[in-house]
N, C-alpha and C positions, 0 to 999 in steps of 0.2 A: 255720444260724449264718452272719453275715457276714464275711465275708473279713478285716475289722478286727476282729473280733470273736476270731477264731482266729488271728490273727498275735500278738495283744496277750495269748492264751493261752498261745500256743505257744510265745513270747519273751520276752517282759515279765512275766509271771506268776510262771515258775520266779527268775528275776533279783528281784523284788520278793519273793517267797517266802523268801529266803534272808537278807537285807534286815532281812526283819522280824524274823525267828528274831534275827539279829544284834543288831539295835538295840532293836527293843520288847518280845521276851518277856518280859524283865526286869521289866516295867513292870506294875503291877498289873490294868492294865484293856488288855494287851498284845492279847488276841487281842480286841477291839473295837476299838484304834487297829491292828491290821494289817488290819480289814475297810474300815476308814474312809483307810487309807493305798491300799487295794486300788481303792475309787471314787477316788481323787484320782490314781491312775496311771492309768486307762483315762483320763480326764478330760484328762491330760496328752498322752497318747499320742494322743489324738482329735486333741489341737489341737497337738501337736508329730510326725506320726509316724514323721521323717524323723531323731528323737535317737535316740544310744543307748538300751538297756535300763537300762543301769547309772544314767544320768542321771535316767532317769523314775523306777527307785525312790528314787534317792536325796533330791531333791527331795520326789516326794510324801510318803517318812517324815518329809521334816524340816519340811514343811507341819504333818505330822498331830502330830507334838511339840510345836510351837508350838502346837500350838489352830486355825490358821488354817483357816477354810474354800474352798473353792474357789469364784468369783465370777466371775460373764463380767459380760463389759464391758456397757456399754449399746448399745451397735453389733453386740452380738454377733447372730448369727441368731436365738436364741431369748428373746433380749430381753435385760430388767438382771433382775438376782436378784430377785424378789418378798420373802424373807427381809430383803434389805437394810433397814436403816433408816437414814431421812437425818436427819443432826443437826442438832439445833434450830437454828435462826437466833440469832445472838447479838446484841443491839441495840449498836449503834453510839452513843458520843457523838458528837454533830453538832453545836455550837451554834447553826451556822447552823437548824437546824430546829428549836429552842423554839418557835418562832413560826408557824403557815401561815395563808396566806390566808383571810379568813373570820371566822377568830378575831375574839374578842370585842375592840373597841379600849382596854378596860383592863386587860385580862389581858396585852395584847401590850404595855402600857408597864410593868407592874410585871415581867413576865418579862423584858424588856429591863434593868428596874432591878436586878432581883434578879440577872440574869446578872454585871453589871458590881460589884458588891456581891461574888459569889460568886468572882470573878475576882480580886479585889483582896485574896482571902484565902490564894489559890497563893501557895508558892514561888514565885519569881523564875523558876526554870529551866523550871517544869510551866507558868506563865503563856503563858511564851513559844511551848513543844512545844503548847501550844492553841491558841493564836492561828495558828501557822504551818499545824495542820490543818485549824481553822475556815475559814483563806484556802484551802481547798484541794490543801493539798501531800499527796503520797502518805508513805505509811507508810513507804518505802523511803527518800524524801528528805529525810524529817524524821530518820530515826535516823542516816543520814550524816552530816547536820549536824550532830549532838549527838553524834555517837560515839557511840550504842549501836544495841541491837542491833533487828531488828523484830521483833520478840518481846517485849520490855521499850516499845516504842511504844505494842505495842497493850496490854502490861497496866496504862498510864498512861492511856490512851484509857479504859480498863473504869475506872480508880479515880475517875477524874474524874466517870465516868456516875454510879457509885454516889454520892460526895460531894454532885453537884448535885444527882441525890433528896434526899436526906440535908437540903442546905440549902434546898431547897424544899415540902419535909413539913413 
């Protein structure tokens, strides 16, 4: 047995042991969240092992009540989680990219038309929040301008994408 192995037995074990009795027996599925709070304290203890006991069960119970699993970074020595799944890419309205190189020369003047058409059917205030992103302003410096928030940017960014489908189907 490794020196970390038996220290995180010897220390951390009984402290996380008492932990669990405390907080998860209660819990239907207690003695599988105090197995699963048990890998998230050596986990802890590996990459912190200079905290308290108390700290490291406290944390990994309140990991394993949340649901959360433990994740190393992508820098980490032993890579990024395999488990992990990355979220879909969300499309962007761009208006500048209706159009690319190539394209057919009447599609790019009816899509030109159909834009200025589709434009002219915004509110006043959504016209504007497009135009200002179309020229390239960030997300940041369009909701300053408008007083709201970037959050409500980009769900006017998504409603817009979906509209312009909408008026080009």
């Amino acid at each position: 047995m490794a020196e970390s192995e038996s220290t995180f037995e010897g220390r951390y074990l009984p402290v996380l042991r008492q932990f669990s009795g405390k907080y998860l027996a209660r819990l239907a599925n207690g003695e599988t969240l105090a197995l699963e709070a048990e890998s998230e304290a050596y986990l802890g203890y590996l990459a912190a092992p200079d905290q308290p006991p108390e700290s490291i069960a406290y944390y990994a119970i309140k990991r394993v009540k949340s649901g959360r699993q433990h994740q190393e970074s992508s820098r980490s020595m032993t890579g990024p989680n395999p488990r992990r799944v990355a979220k879909p890419v969300r499309e962007l309205f761009d208006p500048r990219a209706l159009c690319r190189e190539g394209d057919d020369p009447a599609l790019i003047v009816a899509t030109r038309l159909d834009y200025w058409a589709w434009m002219d059917g915004l509110p006043d205030r959504k016209r504007r929040i497009v135009r200002d992103l179309a020229n390239g302003d960030t997300t940041q410096d369009v909701a300053a301008r408008y007083g709201l928030s970037e959050g409500r940017i980009s769900q006017i960014r998504r409603e817009c994408l979906e509209s312009w489908h909408a008026f080009t189907a």
